[in-house]
Each structure stands twice: as structure tokens, then as C-alpha cells.
PyMOL CGO cylinders between C-alpha atoms (Angstrom):
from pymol import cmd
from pymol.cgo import CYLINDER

trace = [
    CYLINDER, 0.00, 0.00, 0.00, 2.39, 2.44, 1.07, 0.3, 1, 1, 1, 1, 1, 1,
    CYLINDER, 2.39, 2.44, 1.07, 4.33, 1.49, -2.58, 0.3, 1, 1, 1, 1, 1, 1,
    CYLINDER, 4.33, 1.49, -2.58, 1.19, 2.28, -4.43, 0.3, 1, 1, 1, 1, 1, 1,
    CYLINDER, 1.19, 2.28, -4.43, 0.73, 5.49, -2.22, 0.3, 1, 1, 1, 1, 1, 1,
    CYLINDER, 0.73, 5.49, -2.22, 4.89, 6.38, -2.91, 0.3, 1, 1, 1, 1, 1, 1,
    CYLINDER, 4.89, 6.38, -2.91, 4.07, 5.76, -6.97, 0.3, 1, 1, 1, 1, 1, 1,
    CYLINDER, 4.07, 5.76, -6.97, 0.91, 8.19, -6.92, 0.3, 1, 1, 1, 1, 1, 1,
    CYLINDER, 0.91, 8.19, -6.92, 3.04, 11.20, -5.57, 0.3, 1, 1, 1, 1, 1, 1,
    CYLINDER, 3.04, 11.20, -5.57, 5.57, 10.53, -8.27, 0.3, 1, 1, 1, 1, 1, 1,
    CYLINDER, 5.57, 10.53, -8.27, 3.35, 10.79, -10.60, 0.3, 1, 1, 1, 1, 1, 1,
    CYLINDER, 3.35, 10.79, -10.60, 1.69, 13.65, -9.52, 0.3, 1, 1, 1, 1, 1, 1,
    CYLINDER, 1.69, 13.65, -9.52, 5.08, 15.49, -9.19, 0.3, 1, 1, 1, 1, 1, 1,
    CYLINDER, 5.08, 15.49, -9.19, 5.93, 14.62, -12.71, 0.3, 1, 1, 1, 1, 1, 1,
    CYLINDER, 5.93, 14.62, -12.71, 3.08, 15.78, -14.26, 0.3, 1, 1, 1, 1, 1, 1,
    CYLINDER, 3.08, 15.78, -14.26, 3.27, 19.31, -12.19, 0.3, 1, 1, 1, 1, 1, 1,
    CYLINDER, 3.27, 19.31, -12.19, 6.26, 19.79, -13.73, 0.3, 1, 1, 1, 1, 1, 1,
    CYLINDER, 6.26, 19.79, -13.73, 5.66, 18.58, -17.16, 0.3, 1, 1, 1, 1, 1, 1,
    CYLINDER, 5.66, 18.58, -17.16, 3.05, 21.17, -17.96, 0.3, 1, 1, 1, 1, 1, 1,
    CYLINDER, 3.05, 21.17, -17.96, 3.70, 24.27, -19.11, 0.3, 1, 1, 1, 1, 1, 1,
    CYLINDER, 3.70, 24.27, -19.11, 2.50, 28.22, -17.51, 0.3, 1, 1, 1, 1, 1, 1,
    CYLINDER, 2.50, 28.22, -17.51, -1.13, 28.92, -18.26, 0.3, 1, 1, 1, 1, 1, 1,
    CYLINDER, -1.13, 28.92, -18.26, -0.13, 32.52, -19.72, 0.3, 1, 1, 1, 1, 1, 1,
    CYLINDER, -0.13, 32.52, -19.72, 3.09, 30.91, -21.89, 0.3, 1, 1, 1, 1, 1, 1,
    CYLINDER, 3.09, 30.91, -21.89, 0.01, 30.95, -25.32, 0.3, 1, 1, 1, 1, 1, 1,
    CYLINDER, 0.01, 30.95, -25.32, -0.32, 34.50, -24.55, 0.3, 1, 1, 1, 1, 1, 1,
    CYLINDER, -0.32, 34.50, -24.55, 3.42, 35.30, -24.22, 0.3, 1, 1, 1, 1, 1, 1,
    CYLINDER, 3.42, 35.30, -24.22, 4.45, 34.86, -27.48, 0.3, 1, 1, 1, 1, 1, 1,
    CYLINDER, 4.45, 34.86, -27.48, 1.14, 36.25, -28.75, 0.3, 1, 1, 1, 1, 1, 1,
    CYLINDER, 1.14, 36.25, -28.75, 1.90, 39.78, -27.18, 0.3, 1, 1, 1, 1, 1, 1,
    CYLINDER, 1.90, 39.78, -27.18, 5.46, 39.11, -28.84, 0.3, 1, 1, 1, 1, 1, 1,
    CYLINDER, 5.46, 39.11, -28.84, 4.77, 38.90, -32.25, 0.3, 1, 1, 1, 1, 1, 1,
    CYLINDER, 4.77, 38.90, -32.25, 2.24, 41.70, -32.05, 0.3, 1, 1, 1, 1, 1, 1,
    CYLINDER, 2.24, 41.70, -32.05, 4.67, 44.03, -30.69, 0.3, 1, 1, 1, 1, 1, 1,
    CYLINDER, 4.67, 44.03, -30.69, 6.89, 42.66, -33.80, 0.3, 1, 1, 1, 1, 1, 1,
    CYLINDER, 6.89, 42.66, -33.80, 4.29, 43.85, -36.26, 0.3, 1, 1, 1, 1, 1, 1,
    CYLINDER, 4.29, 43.85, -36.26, 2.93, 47.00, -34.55, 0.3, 1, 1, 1, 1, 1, 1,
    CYLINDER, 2.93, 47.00, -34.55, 6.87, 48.04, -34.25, 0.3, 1, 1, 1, 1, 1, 1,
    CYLINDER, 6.87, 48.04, -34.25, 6.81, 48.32, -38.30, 0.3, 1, 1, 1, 1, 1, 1,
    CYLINDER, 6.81, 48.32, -38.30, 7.97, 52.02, -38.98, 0.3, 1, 1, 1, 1, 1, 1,
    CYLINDER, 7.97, 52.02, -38.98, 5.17, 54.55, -40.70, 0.3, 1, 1, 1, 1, 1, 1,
    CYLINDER, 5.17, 54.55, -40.70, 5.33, 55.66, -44.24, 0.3, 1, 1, 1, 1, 1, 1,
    CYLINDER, 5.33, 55.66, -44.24, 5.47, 59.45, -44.46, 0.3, 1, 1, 1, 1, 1, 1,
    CYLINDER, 5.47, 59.45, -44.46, 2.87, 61.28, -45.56, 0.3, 1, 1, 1, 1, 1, 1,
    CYLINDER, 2.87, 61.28, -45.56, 1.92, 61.33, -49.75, 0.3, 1, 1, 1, 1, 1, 1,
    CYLINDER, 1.92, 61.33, -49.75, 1.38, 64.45, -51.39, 0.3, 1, 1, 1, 1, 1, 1,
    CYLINDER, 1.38, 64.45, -51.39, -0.25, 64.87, -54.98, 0.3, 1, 1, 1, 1, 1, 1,
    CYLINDER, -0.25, 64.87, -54.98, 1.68, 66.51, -57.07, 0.3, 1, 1, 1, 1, 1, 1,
    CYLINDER, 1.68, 66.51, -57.07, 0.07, 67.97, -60.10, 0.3, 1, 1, 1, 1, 1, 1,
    CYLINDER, 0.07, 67.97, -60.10, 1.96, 68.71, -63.82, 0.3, 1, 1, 1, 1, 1, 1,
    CYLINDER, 1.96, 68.71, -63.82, 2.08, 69.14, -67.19, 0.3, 1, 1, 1, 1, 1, 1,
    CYLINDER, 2.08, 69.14, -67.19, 3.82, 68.46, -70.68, 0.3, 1, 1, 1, 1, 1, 1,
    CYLINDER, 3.82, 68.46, -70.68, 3.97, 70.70, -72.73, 0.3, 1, 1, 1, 1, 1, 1,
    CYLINDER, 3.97, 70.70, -72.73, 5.53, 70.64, -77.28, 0.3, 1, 1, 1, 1, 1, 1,
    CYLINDER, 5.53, 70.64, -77.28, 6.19, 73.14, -79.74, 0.3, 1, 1, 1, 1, 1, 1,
    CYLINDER, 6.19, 73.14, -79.74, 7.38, 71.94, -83.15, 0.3, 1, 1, 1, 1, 1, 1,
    CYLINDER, 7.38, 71.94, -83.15, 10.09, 73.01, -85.41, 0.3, 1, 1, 1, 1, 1, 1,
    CYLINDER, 10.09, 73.01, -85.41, 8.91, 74.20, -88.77, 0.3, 1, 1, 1, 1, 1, 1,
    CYLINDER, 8.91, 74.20, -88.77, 10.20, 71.39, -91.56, 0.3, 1, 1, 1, 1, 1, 1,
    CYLINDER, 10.20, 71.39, -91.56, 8.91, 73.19, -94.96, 0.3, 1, 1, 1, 1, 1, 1,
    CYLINDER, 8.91, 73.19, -94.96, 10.79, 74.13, -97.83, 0.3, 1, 1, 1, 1, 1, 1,
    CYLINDER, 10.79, 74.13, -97.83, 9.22, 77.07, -98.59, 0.3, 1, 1, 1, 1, 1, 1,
    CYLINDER, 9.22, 77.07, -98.59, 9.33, 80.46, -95.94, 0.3, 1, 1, 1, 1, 1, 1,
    CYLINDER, 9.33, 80.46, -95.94, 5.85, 79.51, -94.00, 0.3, 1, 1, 1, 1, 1, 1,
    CYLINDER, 5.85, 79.51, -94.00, 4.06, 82.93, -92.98, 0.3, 1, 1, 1, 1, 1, 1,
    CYLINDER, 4.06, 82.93, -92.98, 4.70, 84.22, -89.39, 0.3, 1, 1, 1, 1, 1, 1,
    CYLINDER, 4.70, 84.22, -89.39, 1.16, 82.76, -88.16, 0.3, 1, 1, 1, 1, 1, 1,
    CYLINDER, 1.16, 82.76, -88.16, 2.35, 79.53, -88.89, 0.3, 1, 1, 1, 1, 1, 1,
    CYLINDER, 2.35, 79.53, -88.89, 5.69, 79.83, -87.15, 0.3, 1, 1, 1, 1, 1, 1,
    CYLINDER, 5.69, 79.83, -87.15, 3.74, 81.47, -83.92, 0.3, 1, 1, 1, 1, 1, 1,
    CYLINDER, 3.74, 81.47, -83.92, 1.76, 78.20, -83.93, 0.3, 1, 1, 1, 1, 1, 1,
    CYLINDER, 1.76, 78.20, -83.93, 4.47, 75.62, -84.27, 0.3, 1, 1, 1, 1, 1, 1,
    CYLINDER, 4.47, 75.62, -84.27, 6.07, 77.93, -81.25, 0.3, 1, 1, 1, 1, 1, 1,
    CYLINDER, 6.07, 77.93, -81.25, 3.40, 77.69, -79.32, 0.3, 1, 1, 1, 1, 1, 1,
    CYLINDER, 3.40, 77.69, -79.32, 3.28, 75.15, -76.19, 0.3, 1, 1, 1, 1, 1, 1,
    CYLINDER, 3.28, 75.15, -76.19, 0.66, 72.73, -76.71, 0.3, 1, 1, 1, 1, 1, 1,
    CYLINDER, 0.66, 72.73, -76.71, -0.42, 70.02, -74.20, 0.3, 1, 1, 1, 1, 1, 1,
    CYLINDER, -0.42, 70.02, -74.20, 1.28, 66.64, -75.15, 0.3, 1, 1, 1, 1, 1, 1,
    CYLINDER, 1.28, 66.64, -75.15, -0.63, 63.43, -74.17, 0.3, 1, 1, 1, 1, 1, 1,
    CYLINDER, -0.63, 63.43, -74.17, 0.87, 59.86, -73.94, 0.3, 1, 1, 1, 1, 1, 1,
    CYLINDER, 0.87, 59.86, -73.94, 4.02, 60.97, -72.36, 0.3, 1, 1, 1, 1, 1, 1,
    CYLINDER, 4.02, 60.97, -72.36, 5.62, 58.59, -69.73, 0.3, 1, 1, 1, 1, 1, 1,
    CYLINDER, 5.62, 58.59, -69.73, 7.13, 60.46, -67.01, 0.3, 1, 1, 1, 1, 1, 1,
    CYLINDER, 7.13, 60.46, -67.01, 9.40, 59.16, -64.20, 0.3, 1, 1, 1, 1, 1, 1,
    CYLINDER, 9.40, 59.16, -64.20, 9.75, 60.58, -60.79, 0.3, 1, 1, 1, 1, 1, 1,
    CYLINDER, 9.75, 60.58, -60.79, 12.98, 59.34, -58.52, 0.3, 1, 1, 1, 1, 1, 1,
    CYLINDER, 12.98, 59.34, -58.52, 14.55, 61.04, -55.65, 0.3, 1, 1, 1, 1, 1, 1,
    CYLINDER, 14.55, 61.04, -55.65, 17.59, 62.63, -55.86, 0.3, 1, 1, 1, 1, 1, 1,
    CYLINDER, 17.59, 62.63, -55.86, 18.52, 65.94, -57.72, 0.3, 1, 1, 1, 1, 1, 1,
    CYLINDER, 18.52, 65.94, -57.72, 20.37, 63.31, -61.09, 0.3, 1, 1, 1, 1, 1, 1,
    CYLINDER, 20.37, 63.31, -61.09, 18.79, 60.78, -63.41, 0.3, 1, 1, 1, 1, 1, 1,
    CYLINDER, 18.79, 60.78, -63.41, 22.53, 59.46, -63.58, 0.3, 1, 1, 1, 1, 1, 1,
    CYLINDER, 22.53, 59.46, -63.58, 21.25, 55.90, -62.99, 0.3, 1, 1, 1, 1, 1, 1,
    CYLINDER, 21.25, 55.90, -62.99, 17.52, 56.18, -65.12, 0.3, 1, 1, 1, 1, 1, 1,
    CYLINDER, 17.52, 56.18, -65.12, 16.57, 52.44, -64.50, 0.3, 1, 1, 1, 1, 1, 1,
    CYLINDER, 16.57, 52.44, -64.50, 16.96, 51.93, -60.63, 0.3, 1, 1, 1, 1, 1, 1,
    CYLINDER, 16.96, 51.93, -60.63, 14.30, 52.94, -57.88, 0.3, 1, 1, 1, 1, 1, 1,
    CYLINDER, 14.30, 52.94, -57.88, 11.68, 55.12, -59.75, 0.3, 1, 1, 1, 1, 1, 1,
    CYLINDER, 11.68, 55.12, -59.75, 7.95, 55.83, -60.58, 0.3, 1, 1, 1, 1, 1, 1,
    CYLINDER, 7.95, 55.83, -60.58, 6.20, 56.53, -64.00, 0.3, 1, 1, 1, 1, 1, 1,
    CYLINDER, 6.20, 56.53, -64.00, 2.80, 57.70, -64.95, 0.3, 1, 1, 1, 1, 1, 1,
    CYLINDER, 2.80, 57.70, -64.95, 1.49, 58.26, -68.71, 0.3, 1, 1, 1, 1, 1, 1,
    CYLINDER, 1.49, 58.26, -68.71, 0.39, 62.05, -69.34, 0.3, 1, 1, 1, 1, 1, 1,
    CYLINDER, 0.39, 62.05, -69.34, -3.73, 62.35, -70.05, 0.3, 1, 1, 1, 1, 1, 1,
    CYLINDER, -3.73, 62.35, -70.05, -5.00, 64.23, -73.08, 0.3, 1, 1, 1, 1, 1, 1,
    CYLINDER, -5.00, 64.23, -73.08, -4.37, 67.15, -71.61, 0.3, 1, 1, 1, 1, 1, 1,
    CYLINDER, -4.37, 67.15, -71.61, -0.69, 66.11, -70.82, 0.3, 1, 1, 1, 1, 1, 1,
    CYLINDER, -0.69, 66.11, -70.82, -1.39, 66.14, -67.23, 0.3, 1, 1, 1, 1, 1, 1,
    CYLINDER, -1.39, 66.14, -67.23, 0.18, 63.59, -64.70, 0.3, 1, 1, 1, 1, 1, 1,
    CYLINDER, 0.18, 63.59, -64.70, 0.11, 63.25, -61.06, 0.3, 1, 1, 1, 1, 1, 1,
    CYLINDER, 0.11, 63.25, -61.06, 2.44, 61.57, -59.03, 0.3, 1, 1, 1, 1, 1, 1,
    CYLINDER, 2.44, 61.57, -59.03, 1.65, 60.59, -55.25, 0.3, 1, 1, 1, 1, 1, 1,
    CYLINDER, 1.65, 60.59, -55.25, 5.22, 61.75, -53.56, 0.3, 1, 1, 1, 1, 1, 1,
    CYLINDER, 5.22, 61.75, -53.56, 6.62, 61.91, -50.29, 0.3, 1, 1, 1, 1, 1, 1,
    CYLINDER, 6.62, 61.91, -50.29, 8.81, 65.02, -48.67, 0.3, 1, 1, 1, 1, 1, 1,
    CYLINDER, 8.81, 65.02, -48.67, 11.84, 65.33, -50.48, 0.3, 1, 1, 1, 1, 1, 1,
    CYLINDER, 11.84, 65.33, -50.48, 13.63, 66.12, -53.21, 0.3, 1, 1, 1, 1, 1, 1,
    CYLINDER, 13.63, 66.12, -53.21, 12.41, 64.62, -56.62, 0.3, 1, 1, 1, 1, 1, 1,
    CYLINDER, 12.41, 64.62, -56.62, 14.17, 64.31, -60.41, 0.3, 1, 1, 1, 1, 1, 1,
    CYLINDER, 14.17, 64.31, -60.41, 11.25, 64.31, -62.61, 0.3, 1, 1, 1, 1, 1, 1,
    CYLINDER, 11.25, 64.31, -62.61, 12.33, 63.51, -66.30, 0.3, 1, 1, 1, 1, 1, 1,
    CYLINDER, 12.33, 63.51, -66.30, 10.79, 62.16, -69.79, 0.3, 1, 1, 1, 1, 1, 1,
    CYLINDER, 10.79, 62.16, -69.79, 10.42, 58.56, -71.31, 0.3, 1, 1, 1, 1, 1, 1,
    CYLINDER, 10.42, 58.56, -71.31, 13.44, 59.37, -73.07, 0.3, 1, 1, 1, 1, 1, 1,
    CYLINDER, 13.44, 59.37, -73.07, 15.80, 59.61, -70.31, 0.3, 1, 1, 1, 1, 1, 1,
    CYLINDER, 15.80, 59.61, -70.31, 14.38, 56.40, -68.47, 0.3, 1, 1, 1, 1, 1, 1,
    CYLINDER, 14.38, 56.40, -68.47, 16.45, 54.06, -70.65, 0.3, 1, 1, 1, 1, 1, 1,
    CYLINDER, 16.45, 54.06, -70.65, 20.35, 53.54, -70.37, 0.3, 1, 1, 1, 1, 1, 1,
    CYLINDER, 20.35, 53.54, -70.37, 20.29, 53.20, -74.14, 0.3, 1, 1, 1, 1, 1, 1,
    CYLINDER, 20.29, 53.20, -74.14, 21.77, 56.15, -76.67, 0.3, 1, 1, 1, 1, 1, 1,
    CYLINDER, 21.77, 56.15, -76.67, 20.00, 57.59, -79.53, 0.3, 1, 1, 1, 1, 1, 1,
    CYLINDER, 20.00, 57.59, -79.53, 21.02, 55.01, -82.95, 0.3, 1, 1, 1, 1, 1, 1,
    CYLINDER, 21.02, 55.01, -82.95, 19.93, 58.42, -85.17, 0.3, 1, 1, 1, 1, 1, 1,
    CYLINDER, 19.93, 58.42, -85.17, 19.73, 56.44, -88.76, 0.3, 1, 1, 1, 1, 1, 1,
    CYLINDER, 19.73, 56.44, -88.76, 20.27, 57.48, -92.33, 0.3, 1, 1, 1, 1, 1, 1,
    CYLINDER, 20.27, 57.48, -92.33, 21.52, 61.33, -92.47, 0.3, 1, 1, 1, 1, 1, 1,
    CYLINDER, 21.52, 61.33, -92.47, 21.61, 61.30, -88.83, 0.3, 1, 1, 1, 1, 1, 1,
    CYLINDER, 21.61, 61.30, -88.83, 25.00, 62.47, -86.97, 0.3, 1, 1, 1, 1, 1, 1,
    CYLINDER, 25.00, 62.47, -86.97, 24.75, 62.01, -82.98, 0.3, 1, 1, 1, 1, 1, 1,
    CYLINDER, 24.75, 62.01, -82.98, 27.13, 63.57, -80.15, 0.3, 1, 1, 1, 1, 1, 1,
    CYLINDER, 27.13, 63.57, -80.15, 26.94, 60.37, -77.55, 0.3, 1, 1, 1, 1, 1, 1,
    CYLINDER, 26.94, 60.37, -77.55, 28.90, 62.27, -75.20, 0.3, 1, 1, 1, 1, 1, 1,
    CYLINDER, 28.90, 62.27, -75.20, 26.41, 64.76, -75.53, 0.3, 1, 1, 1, 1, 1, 1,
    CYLINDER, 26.41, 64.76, -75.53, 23.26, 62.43, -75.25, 0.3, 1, 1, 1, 1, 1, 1,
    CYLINDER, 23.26, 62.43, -75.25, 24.92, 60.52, -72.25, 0.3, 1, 1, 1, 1, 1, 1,
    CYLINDER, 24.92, 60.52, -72.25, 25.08, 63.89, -70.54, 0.3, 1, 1, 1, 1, 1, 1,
    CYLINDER, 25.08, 63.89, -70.54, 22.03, 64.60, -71.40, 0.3, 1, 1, 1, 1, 1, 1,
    CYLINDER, 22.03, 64.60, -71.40, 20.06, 61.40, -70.06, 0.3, 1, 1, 1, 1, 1, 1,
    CYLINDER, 20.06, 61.40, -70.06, 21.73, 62.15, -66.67, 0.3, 1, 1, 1, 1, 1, 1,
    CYLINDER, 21.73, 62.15, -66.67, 19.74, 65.06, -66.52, 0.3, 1, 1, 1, 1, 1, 1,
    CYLINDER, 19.74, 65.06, -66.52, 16.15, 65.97, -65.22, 0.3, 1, 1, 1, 1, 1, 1,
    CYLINDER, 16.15, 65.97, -65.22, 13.33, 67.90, -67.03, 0.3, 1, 1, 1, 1, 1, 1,
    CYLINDER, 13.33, 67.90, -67.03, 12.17, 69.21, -63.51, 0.3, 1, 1, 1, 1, 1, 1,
    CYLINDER, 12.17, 69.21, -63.51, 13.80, 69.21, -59.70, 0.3, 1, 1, 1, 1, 1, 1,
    CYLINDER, 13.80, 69.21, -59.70, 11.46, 69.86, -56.92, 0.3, 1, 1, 1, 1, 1, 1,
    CYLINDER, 11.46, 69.86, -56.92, 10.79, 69.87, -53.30, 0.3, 1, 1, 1, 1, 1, 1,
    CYLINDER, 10.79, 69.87, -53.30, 7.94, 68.12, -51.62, 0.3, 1, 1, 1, 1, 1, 1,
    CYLINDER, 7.94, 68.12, -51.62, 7.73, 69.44, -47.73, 0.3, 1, 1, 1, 1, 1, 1,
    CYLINDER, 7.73, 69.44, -47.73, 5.08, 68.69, -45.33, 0.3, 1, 1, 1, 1, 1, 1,
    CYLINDER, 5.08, 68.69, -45.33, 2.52, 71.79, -44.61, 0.3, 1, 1, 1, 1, 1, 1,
    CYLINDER, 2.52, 71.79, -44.61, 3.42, 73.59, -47.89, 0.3, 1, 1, 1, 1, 1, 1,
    CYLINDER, 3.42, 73.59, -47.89, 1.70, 73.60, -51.29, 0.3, 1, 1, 1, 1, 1, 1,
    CYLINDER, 1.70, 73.60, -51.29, 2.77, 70.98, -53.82, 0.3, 1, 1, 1, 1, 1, 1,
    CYLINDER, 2.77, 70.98, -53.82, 4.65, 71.97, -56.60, 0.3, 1, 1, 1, 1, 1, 1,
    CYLINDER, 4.65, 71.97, -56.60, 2.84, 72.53, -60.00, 0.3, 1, 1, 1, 1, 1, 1,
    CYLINDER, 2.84, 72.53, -60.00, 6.27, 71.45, -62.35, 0.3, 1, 1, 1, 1, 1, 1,
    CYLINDER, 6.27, 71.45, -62.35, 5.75, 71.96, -66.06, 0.3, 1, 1, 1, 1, 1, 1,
    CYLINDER, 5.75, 71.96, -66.06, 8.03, 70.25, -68.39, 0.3, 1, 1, 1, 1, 1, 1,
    CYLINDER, 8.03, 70.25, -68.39, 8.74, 71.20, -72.19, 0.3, 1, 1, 1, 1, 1, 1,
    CYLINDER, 8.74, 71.20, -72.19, 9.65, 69.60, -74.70, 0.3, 1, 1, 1, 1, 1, 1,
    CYLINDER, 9.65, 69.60, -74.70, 10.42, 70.65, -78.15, 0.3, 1, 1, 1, 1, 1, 1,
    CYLINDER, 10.42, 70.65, -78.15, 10.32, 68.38, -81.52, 0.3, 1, 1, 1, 1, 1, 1,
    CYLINDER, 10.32, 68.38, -81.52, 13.04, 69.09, -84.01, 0.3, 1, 1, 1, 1, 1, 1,
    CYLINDER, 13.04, 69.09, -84.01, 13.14, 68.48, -87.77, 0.3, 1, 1, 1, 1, 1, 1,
    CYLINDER, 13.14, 68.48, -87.77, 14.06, 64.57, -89.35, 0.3, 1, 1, 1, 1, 1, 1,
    CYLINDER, 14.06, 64.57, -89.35, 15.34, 63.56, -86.05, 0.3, 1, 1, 1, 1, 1, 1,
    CYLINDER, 15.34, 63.56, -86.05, 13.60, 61.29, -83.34, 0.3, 1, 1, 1, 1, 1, 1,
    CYLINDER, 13.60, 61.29, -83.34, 14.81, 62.35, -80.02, 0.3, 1, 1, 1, 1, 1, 1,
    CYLINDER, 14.81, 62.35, -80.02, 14.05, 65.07, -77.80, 0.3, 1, 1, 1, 1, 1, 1,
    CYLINDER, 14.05, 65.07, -77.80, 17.34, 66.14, -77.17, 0.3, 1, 1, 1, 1, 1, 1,
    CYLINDER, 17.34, 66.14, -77.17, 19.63, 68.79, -78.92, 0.3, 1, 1, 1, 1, 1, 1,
    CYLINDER, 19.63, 68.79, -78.92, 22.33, 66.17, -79.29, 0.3, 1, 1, 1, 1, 1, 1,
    CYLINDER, 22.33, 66.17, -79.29, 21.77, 64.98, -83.01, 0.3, 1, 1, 1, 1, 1, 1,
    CYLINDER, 21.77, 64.98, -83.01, 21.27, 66.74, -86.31, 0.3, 1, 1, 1, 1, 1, 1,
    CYLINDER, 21.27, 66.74, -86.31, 20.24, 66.16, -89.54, 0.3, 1, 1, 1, 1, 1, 1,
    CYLINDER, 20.24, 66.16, -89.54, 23.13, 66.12, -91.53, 0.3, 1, 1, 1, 1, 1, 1,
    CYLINDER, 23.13, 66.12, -91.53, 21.74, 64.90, -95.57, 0.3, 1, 1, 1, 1, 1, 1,
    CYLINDER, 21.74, 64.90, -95.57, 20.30, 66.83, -98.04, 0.3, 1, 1, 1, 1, 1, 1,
    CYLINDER, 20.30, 66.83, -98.04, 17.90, 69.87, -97.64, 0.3, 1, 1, 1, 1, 1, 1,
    CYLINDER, 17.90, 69.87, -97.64, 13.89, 69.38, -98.48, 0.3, 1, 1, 1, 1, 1, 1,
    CYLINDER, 13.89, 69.38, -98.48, 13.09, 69.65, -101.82, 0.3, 1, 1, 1, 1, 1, 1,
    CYLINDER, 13.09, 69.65, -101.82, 11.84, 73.48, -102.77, 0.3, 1, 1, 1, 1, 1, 1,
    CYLINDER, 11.84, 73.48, -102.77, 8.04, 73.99, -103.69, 0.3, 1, 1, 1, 1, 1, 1,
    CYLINDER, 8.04, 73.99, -103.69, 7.62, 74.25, -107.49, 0.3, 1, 1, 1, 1, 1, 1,
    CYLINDER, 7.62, 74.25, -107.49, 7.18, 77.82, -108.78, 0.3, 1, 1, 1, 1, 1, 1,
    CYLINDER, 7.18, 77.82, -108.78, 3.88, 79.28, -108.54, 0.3, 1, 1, 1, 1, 1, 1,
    CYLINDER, 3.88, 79.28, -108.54, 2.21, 79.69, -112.15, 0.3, 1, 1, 1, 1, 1, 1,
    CYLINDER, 2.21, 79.69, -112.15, 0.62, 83.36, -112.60, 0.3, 1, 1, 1, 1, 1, 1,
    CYLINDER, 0.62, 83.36, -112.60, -2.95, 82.92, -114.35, 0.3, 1, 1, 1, 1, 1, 1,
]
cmd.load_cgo(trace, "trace")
């Protein structure tokens, strides 16, 4: 009997100490909560509000009248534009941590931005590859290089202040497909209207 009795208090001590704290489930709970509430804030967004804006070269033969020229000098909005917003005052690395938008029919984009400094710059620029020109086509690399690096707007975002409004312009040259001033056609001049016949 007392053997039986001696076995029963073993047991009983074992199984005290075998199970674990009532509030051990709620421990690591309150742990991994902490974990996830301790995840740092994003900074406030700010809309910021622009616009793109073309004028054209004239690429006649003929002298075109002065209303013509005033219209092809004239900034017009210019829709389907990808723009790219980064941080940073240099677009020296044009692939790496950015955003894009496409301009609307108005050529207005909108990019949600925190407080900072921002490069804002043109489809163009957002590619590591130079301008290949083609036939009649001379290009300055060093020139176009130095030109991708750049931005078409720098501005500052700051908390309790009114977004910037940028306004970027671009300006479409004659037989060349780029928007920079870095190649030039270099073949022969358009042919010459024919003579005007006096009835």
C-alpha cells in the first residue's frame, strides 16, 4: 500500500512539472504583435500635379508665314508621355528605384510623392540606351549621355506647404527622333516647292 501510495506522488510530481505556464500561449502572442505594430510609418503622400507641354520646329521648304511659325512655337499640351519621378537631384542611374505615370490628353500627370527632393524627367531619359539616329543622322553620344543624366524638372515636396505645379517642355526638331539637342540632320535639304504659275 504504502508502494502504491509512494508511486501516486511521483506521478503527480511529474506531471506538475511537465506542464507548461497557463499565460506561456499569450506570451508569445503579445510578442509577435509588438513585432508587427513596431513596423515604422510611411510618411505622408502628397499629390503633385503637372504638365507636358511641345512646340514643333517648322520642316517646310518654302518660308511659311509668321502665323504659322507662332503656332508651331506655341506650347501645346502633349498626351501619352511617360514620365518618371525618382529622388535625388540626377537621373545618372535612369533604371533603378523610380515611378512613372502616362500624361492624359491634356498632358497632365500626377504623381503621389513623399517630402523630399524629386528628379522628374521624360520617357526618353528612363532608358540607359543612346539615340542610334539612322540614315543622315549624326549624334554627339557624349552629348546624349550627358544629357540622359539630366532631369526635365527638380522639386521639393515638404510637409505643410503647397505641392509643386512642375511643367516640363519639350520641343520636336526636324528629321530627327529624339528630344534632345544632341543629333542633327546632316543629308540633303527638303526639296523646294515648285514655282507658282501666274494665271
Amino acid at each position: 500500500m504504502k508502494q502504491i501510495t509512494f508511486l501516486i506522488s511521483v506521478l503527480g510530481v511529474l506531471a506538475f512539472w511537465g506542464c507548461p505556464p497557463a499565460n506561456s500561449g499569450s506570451t508569445s502572442t503579445k510578442a509577435e504583435s509588438e513585432q508587427t505594430s513596431g513596423t515604422p510609418e510611411t510618411e505622408s503622400q502628397f499629390a503633385v500635379r503637372g504638365k507636358v507641354f511641345l512646340t514643333r520646329d517648322y520642316c517646310g521648304g518654302a518660308a511659311p508665314p509668321a502665323e504659322l511659325l507662332e503656332e508651331l512655337r506655341t506650347p501645346k499640351p502633349y498626351p501619352n508621355m511617360v514620365v518618371y519621378a525618382r529622388r535625388g537631384e540626377s537621373n545618372a542611374r535612369p533604371t533603378e528605384e523610380r515611378m512613372q505615370v502616362t500624361t492624359g490628353p491634356e498632358g497632365e500627370f500626377e504623381f503621389s510623392l513623399e517630402p523630399g527632393t524629386w528628379c522628374l524627367f521624360i520617357e526618353e531619359k528612363g532608358t540607359s540606351e543612346p539615340y542610334g539616329g539612322g540614315p543622315d543622322i549624326e549624334v554627339d553620344l557624349e552629348c546624349y549621355r550627358e544629357w540622359q543624366a539630366t532631369c526635365d524638372q527638380v522639386i521639393e515636396v515638404a510637409a505643410g506647404e503647397a505641392p509643386p505645379a512642375p511643367v516640363i517642355k519639350i520641343h520636336r526638331r526636324c528629321r530627327v527622333e529624339t528630344w534632345s539637342d544632341c543629333a542633327r540632320y546632316a543629308g540633303p535639304p527638303p526639296p523646294s516647292p515648285p514655282p507658282s504659275r501666274d494665271r
